[in-house]
Backbone of each chain as nested JSON, in Angstrom:
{
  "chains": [
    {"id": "A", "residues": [
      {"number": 1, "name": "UNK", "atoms": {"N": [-105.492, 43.676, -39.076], "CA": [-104.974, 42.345, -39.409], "C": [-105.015, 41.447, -38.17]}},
      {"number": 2, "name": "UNK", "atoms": {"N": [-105.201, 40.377, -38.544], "CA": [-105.693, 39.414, -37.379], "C": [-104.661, 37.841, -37.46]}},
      {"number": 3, "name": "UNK", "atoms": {"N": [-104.117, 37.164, -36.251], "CA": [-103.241, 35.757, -36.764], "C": [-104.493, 34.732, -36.091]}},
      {"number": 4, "name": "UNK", "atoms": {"N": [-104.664, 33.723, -36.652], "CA": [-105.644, 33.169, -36.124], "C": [-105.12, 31.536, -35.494]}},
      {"number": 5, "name": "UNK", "atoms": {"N": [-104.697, 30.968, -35.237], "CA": [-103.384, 30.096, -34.169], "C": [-104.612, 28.832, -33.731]}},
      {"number": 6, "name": "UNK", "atoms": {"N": [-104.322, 27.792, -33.978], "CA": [-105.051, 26.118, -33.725], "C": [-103.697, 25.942, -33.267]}},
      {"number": 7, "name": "UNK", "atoms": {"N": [-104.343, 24.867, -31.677], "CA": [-103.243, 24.471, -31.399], "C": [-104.28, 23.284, -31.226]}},
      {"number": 8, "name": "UNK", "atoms": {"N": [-103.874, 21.969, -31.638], "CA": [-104.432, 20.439, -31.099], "C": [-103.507, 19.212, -31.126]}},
      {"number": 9, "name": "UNK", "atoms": {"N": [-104.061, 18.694, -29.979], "CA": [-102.739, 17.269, -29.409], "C": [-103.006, 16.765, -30.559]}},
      {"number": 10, "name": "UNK", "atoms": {"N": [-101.286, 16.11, -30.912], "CA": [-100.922, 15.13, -32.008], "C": [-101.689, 14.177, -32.067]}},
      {"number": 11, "name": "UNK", "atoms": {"N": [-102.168, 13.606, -33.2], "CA": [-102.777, 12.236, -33.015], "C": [-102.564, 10.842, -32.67]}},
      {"number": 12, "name": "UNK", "atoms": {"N": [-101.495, 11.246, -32.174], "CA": [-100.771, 9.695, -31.491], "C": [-101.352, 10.607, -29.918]}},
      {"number": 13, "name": "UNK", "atoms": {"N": [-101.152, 11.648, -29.175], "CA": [-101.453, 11.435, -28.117], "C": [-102.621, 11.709, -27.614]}},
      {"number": 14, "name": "UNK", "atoms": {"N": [-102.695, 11.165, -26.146], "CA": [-104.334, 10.296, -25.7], "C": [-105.132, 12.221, -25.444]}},
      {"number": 15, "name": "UNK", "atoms": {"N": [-105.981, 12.045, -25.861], "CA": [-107.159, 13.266, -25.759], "C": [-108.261, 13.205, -24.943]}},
      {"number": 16, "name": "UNK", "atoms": {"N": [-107.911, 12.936, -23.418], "CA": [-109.208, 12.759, -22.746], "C": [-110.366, 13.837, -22.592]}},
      {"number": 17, "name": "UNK", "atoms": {"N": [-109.969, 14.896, -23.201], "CA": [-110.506, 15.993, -23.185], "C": [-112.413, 15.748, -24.737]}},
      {"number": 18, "name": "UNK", "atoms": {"N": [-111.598, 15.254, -25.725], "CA": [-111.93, 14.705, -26.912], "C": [-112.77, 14.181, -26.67]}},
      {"number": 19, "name": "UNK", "atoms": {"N": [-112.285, 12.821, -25.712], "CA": [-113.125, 11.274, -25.745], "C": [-114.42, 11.86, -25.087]}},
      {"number": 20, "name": "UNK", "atoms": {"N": [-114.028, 13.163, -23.992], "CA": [-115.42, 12.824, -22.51], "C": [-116.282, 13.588, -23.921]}},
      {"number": 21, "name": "UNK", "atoms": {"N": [-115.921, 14.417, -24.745], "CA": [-117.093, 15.35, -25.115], "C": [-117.546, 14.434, -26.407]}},
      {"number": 22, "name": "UNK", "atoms": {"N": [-116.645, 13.562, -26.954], "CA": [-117.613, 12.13, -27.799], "C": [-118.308, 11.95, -27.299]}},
      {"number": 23, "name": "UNK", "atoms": {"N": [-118.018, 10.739, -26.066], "CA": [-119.014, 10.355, -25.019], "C": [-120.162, 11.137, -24.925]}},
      {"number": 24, "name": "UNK", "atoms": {"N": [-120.283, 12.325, -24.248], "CA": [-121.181, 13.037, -24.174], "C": [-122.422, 13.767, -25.252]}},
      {"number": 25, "name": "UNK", "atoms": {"N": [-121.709, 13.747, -26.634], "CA": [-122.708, 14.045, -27.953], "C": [-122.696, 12.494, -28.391]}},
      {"number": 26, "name": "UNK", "atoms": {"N": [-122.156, 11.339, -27.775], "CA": [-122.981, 9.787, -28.265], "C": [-124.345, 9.674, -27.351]}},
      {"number": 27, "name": "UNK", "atoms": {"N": [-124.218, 9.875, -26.097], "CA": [-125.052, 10.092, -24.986], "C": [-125.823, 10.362, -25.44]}},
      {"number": 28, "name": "UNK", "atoms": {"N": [-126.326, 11.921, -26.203], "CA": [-127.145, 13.122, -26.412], "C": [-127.738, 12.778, -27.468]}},
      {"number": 29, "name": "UNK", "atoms": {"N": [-127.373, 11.012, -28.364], "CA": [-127.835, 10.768, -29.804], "C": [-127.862, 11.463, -30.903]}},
      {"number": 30, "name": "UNK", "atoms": {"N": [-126.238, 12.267, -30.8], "CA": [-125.596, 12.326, -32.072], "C": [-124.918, 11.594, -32.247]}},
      {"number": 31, "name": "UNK", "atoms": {"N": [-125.668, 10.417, -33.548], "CA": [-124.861, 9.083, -33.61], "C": [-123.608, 9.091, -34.752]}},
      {"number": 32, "name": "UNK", "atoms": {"N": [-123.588, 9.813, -35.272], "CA": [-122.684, 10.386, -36.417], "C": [-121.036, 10.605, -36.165]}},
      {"number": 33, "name": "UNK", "atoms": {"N": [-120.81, 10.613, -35.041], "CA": [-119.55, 11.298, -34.527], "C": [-119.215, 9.755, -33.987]}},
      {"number": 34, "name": "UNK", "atoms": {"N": [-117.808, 10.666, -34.804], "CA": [-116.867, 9.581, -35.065], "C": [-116.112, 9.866, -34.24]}},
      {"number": 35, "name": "UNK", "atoms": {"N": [-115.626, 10.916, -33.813], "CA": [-114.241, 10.972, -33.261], "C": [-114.195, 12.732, -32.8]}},
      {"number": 36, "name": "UNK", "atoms": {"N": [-113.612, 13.319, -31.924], "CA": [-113.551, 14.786, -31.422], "C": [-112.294, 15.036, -30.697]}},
      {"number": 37, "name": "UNK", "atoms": {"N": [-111.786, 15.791, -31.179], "CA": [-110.491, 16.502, -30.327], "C": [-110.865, 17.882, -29.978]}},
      {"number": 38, "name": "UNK", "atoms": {"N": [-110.157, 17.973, -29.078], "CA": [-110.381, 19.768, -28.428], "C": [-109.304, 20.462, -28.392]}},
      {"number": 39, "name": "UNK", "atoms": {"N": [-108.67, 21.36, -29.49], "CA": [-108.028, 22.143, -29.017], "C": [-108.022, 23.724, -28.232]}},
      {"number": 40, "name": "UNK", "atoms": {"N": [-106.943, 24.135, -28.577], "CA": [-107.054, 26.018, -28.15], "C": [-107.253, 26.208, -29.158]}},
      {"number": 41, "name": "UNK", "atoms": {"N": [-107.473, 27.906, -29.361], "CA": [-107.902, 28.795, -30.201], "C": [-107.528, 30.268, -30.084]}},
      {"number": 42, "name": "UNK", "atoms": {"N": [-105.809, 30.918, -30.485], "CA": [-106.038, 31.681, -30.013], "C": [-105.948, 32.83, -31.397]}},
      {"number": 43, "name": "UNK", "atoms": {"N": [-106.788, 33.671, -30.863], "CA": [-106.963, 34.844, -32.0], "C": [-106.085, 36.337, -31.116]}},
      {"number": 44, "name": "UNK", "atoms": {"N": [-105.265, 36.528, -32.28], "CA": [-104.128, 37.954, -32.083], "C": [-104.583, 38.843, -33.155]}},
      {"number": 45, "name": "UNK", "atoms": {"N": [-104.611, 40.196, -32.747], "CA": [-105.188, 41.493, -33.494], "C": [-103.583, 41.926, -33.343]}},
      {"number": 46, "name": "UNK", "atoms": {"N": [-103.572, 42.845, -34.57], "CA": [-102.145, 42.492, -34.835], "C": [-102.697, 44.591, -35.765]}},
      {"number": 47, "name": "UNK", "atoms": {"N": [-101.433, 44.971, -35.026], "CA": [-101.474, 46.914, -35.29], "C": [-101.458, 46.831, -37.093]}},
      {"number": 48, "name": "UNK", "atoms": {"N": [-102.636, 47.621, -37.458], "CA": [-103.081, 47.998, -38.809], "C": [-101.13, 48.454, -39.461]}},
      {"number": 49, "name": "UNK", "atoms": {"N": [-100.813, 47.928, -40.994], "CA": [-99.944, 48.344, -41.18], "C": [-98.789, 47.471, -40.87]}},
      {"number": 50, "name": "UNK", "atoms": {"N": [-99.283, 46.45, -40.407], "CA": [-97.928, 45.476, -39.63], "C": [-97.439, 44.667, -41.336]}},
      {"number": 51, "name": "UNK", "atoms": {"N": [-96.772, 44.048, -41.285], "CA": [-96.132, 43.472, -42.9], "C": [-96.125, 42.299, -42.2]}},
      {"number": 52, "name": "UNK", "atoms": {"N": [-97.031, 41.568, -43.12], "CA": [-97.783, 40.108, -43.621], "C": [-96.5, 39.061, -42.916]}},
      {"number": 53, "name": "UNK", "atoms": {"N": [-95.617, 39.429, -44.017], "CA": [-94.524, 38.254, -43.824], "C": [-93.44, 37.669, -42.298]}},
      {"number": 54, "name": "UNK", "atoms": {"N": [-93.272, 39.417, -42.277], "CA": [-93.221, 39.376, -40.807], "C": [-93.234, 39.145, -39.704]}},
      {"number": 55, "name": "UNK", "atoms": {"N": [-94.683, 39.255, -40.118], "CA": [-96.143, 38.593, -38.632], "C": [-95.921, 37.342, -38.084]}},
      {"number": 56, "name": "UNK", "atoms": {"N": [-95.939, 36.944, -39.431], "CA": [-96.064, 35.36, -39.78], "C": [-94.678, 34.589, -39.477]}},
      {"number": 57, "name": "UNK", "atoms": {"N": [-93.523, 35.215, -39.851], "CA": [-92.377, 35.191, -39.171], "C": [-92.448, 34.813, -37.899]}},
      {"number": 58, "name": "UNK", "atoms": {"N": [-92.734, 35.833, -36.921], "CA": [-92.476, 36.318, -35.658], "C": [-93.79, 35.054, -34.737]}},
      {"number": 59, "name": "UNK", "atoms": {"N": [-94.975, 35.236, -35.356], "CA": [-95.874, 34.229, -34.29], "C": [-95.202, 33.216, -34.712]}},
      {"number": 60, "name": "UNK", "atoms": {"N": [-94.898, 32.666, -35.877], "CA": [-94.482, 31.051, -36.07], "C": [-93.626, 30.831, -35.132]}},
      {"number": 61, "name": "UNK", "atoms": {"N": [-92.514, 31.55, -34.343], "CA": [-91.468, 31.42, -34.009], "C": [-91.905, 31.557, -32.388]}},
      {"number": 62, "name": "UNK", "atoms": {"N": [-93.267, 32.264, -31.876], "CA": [-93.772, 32.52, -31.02], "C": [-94.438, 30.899, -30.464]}},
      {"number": 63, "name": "UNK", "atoms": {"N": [-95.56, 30.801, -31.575], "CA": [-96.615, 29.545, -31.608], "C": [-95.38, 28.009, -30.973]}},
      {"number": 64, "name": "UNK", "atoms": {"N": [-94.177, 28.311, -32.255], "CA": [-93.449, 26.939, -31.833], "C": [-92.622, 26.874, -30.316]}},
      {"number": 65, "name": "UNK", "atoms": {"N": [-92.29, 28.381, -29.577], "CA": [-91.727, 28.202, -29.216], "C": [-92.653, 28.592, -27.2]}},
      {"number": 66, "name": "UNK", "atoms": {"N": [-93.376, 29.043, -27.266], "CA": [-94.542, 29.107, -25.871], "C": [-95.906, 28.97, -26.042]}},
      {"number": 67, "name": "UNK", "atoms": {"N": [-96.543, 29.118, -27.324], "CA": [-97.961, 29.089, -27.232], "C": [-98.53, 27.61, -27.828]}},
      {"number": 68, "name": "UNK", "atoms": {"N": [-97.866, 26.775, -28.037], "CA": [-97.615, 25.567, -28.52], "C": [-96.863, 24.675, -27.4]}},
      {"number": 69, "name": "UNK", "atoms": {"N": [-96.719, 23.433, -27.13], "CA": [-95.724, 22.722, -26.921], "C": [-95.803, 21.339, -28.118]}},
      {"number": 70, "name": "UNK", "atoms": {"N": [-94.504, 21.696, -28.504], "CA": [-94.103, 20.772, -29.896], "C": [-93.884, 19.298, -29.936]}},
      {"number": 71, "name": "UNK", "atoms": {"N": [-93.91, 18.802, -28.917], "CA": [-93.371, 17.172, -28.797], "C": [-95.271, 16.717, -28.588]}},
      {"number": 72, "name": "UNK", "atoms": {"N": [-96.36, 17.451, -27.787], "CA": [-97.592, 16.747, -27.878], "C": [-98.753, 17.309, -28.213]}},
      {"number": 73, "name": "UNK", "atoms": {"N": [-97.869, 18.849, -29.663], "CA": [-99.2, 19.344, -30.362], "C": [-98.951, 19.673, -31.686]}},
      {"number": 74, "name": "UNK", "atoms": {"N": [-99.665, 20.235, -32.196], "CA": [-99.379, 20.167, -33.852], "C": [-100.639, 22.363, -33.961]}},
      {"number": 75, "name": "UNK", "atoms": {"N": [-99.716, 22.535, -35.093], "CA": [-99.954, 24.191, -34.251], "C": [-100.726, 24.904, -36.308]}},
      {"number": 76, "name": "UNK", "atoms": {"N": [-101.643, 25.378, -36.613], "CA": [-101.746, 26.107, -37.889], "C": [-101.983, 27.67, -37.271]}},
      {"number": 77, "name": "UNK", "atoms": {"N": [-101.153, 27.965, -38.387], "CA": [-101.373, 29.817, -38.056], "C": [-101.605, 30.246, -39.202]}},
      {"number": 78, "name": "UNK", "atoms": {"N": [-102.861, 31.444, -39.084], "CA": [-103.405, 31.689, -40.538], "C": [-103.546, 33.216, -39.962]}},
      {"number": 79, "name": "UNK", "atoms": {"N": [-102.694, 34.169, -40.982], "CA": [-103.129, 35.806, -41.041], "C": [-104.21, 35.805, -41.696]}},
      {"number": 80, "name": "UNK", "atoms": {"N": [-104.936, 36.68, -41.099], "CA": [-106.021, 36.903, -42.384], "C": [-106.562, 38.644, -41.952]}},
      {"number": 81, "name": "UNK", "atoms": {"N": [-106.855, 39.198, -43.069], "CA": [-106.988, 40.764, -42.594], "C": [-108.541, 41.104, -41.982]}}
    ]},
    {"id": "B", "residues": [
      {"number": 1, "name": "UNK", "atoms": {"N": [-115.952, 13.722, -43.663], "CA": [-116.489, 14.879, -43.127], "C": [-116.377, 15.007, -42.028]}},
      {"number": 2, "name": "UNK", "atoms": {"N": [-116.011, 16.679, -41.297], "CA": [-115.522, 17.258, -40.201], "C": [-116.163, 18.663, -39.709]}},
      {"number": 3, "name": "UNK", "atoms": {"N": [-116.829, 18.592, -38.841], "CA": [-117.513, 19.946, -38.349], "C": [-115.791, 20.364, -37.183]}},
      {"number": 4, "name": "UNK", "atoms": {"N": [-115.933, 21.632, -37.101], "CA": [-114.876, 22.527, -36.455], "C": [-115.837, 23.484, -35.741]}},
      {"number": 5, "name": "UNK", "atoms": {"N": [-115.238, 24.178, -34.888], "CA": [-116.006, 24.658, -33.613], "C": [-115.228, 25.267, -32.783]}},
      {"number": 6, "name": "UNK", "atoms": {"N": [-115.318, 27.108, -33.004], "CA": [-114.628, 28.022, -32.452], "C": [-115.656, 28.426, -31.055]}},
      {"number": 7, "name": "UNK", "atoms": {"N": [-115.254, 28.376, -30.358], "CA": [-115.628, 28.917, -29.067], "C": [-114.603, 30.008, -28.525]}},
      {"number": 8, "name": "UNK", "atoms": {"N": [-115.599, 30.831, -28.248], "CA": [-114.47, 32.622, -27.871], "C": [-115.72, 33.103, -27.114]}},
      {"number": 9, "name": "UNK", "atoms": {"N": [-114.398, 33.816, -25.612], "CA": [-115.508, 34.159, -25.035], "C": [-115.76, 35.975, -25.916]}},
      {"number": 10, "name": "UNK", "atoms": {"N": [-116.823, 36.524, -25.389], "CA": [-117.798, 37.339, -26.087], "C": [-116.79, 38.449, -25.765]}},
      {"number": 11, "name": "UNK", "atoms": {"N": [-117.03, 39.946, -26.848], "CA": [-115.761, 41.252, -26.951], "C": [-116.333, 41.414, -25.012]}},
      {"number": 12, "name": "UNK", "atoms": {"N": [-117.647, 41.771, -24.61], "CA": [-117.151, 42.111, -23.754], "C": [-117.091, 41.526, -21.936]}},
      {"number": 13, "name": "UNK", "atoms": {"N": [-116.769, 40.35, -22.242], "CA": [-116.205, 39.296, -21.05], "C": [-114.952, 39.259, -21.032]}},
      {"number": 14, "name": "UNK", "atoms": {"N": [-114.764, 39.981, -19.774], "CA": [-113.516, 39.98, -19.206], "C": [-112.505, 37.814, -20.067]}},
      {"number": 15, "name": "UNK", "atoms": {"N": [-111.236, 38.766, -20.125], "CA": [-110.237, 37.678, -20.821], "C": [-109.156, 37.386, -20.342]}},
      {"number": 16, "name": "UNK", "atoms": {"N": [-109.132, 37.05, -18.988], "CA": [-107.642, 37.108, -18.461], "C": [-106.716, 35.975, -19.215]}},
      {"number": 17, "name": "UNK", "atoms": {"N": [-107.121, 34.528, -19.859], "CA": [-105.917, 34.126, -20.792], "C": [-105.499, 34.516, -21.549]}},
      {"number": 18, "name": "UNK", "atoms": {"N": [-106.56, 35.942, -22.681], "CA": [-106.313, 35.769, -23.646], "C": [-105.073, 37.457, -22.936]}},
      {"number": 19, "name": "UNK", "atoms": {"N": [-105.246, 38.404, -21.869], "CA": [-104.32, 39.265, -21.171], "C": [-103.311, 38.431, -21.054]}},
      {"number": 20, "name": "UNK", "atoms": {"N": [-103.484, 37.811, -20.629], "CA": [-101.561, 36.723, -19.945], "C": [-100.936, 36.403, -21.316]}},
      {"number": 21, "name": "UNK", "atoms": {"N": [-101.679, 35.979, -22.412], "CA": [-100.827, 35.902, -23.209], "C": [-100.343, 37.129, -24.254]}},
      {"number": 22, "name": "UNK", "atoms": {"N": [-101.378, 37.869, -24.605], "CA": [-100.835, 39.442, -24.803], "C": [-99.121, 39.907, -24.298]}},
      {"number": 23, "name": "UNK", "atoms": {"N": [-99.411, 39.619, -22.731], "CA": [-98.582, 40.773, -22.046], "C": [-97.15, 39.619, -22.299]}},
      {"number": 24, "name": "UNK", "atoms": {"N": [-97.242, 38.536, -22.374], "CA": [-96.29, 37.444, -22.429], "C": [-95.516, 38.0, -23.843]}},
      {"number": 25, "name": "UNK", "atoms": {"N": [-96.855, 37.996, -25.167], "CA": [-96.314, 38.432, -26.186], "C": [-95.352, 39.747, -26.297]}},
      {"number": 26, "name": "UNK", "atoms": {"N": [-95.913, 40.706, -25.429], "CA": [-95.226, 42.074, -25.732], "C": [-93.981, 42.23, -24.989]}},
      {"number": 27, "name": "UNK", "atoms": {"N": [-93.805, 41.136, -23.954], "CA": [-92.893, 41.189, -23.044], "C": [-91.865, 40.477, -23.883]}},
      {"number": 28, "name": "UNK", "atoms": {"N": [-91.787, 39.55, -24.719], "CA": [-90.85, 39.093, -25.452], "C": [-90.536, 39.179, -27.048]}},
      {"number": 29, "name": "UNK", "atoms": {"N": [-90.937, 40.899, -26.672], "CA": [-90.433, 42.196, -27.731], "C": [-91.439, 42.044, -29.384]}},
      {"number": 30, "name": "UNK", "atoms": {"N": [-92.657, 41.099, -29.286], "CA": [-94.088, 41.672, -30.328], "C": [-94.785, 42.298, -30.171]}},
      {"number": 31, "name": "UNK", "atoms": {"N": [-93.954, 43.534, -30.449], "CA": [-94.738, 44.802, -30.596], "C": [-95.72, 45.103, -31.119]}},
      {"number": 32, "name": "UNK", "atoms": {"N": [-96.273, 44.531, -32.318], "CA": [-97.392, 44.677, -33.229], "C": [-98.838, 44.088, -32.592]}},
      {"number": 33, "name": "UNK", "atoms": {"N": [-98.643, 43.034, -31.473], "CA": [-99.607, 42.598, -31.059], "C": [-100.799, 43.441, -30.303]}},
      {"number": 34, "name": "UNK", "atoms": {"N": [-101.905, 43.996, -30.862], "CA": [-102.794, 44.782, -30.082], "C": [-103.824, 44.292, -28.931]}},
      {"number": 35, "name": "UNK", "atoms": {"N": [-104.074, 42.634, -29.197], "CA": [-105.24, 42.055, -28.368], "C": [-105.199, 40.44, -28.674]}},
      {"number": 36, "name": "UNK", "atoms": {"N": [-105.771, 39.74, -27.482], "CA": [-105.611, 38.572, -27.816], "C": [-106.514, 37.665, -26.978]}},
      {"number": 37, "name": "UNK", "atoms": {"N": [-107.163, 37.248, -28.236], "CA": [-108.525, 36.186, -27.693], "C": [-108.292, 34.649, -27.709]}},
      {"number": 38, "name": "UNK", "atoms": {"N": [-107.872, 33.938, -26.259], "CA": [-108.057, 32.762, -25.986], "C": [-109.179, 31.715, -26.368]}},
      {"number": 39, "name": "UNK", "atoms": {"N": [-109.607, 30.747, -26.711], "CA": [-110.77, 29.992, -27.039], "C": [-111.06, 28.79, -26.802]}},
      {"number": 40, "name": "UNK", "atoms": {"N": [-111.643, 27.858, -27.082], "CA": [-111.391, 26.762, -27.183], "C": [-112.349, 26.055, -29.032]}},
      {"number": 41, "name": "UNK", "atoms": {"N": [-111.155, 25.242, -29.302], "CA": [-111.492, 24.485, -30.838], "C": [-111.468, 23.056, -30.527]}},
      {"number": 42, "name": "UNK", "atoms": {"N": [-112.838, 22.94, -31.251], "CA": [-113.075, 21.408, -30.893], "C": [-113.787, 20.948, -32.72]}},
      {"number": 43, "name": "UNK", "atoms": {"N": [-112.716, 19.792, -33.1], "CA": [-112.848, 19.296, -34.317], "C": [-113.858, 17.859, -34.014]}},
      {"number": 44, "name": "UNK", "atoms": {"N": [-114.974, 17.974, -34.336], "CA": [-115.512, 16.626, -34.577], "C": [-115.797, 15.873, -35.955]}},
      {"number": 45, "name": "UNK", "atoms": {"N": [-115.424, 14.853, -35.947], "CA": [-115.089, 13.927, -36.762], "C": [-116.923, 13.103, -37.278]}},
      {"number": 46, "name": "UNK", "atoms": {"N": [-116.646, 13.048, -38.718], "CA": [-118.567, 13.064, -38.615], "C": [-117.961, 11.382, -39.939]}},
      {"number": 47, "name": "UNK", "atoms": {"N": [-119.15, 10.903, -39.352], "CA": [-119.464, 9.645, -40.543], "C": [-120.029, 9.747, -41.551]}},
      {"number": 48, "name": "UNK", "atoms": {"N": [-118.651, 9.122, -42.876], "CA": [-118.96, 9.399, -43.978], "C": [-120.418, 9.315, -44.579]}},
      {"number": 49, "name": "UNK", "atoms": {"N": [-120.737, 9.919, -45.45], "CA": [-122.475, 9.63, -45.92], "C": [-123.037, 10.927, -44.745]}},
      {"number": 50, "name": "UNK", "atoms": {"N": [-122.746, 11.414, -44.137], "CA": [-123.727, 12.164, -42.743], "C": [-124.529, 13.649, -43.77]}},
      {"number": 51, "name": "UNK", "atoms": {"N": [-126.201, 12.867, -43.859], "CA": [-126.478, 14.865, -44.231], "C": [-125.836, 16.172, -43.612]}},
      {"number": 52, "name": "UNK", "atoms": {"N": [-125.579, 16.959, -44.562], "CA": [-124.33, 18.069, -44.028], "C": [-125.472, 18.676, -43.438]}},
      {"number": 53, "name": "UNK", "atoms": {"N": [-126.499, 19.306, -44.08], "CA": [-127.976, 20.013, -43.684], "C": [-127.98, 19.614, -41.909]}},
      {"number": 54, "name": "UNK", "atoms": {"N": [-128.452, 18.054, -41.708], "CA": [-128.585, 17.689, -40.465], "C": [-127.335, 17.58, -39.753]}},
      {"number": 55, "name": "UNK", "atoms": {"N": [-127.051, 17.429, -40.547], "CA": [-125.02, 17.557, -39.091], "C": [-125.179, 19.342, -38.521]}},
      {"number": 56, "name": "UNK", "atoms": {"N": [-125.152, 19.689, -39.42], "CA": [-125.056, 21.365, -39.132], "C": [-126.424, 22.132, -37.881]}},
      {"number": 57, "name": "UNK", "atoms": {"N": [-127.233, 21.414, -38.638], "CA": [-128.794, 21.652, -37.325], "C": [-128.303, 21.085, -36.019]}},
      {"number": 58, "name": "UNK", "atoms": {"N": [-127.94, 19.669, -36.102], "CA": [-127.466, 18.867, -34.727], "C": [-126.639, 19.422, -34.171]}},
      {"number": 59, "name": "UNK", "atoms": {"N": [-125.155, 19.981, -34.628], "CA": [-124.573, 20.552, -34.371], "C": [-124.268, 21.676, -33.547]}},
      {"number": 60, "name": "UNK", "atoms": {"N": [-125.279, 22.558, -34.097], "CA": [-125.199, 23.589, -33.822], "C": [-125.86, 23.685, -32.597]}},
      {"number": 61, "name": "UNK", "atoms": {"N": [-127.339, 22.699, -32.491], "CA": [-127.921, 22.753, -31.258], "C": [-126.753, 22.344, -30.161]}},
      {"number": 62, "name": "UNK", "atoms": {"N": [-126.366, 21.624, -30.024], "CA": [-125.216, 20.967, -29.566], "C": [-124.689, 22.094, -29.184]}},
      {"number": 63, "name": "UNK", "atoms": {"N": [-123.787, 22.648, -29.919], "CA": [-122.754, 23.653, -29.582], "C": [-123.295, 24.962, -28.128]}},
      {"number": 64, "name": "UNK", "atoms": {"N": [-125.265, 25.186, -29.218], "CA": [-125.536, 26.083, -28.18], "C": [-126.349, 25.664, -26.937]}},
      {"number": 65, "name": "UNK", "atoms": {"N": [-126.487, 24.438, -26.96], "CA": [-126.778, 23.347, -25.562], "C": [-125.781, 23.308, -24.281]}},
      {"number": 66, "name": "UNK", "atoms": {"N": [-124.532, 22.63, -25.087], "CA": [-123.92, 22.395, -24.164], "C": [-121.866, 22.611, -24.108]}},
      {"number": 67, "name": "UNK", "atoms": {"N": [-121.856, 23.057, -25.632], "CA": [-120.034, 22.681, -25.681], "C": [-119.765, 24.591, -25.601]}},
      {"number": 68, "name": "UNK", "atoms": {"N": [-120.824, 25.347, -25.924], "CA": [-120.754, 26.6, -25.002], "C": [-121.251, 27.058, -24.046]}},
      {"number": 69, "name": "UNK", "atoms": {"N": [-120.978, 27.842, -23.559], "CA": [-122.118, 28.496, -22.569], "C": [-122.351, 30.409, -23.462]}},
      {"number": 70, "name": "UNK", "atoms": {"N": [-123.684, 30.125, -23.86], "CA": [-124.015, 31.379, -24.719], "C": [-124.108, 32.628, -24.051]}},
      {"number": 71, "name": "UNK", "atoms": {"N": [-124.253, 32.746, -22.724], "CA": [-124.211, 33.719, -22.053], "C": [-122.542, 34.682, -22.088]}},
      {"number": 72, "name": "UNK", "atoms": {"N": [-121.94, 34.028, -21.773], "CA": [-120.52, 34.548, -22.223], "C": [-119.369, 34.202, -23.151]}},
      {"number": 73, "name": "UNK", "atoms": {"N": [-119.969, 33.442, -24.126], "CA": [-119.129, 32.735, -25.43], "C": [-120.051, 32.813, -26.415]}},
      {"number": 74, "name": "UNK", "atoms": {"N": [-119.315, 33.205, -27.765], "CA": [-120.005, 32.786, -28.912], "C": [-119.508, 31.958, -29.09]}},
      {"number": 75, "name": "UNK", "atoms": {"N": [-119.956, 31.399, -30.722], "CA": [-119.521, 29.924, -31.641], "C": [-119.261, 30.377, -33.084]}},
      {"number": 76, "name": "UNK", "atoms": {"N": [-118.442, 29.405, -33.595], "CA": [-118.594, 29.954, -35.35], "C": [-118.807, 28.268, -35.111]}},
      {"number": 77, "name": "UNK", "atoms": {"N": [-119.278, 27.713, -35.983], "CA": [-119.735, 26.237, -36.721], "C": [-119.656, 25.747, -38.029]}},
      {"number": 78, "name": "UNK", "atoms": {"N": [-118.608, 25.275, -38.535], "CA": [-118.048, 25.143, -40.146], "C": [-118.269, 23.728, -40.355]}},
      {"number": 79, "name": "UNK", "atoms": {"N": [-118.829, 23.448, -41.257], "CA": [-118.331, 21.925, -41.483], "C": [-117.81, 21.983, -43.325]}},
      {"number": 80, "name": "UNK", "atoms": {"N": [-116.604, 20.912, -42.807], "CA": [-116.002, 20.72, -44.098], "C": [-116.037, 18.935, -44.399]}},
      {"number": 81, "name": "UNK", "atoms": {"N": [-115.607, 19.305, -45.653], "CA": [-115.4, 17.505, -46.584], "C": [-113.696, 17.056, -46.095]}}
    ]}
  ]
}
């Protein structure tokens, strides 16, 4: 079983991270792109046998409370086996 | 329309973020956690009307041009509506 964790800045705050790599695929004449944010990505392997609800419990409470910061990100956590 | 873009470095390239946060996890008693892969996710934002076919070709060159480095990262490349 696996938790699979997006963490990306709120959309009110500034993403210079976002803008340089727009910039850079407008540059490259991909004219299509509208807009790019960059977040993290983190993937947790999680011991065969662990209970679903649990999991999901315990990272939510993890994600909101160190692997996240909550005032300038916005966080999805998805188990999936 | 929105292409998404997992970047992880490869099973066997050394991972010291995705270790720091492991040992962070187990240290504040998630036990179930076996491994943990750091990444980076980058959501680009595509203009309405965009061939999905050619977003996905562009894209992808893209991804393995320049928003990874293929030598020690893969990619997954999704695009959604």
């Amino acid at each position: 079983m696996k938790a699979k964790l997006i963490v990306t800045p709120k959309k009110a705050v500034l993403d210079p991270q976002g803008k340089t790599v727009q910039n850079a695929l407008e540059h490259m004449g991909y004219a299509a792109v509208t807009g790019v944010h960059v977040g993290k990505y983190i993937e947790i392997d999680l011991a065969a046998g662990t209970d679903r609800v649990a999991a999901r419990k315990a990272l939510d409470e993890a994600a909101h409370k160190f692997l996240s910061n909550p005032v300038i990100e916005d966080y999805q956590l998805e188990i999936v086996d």
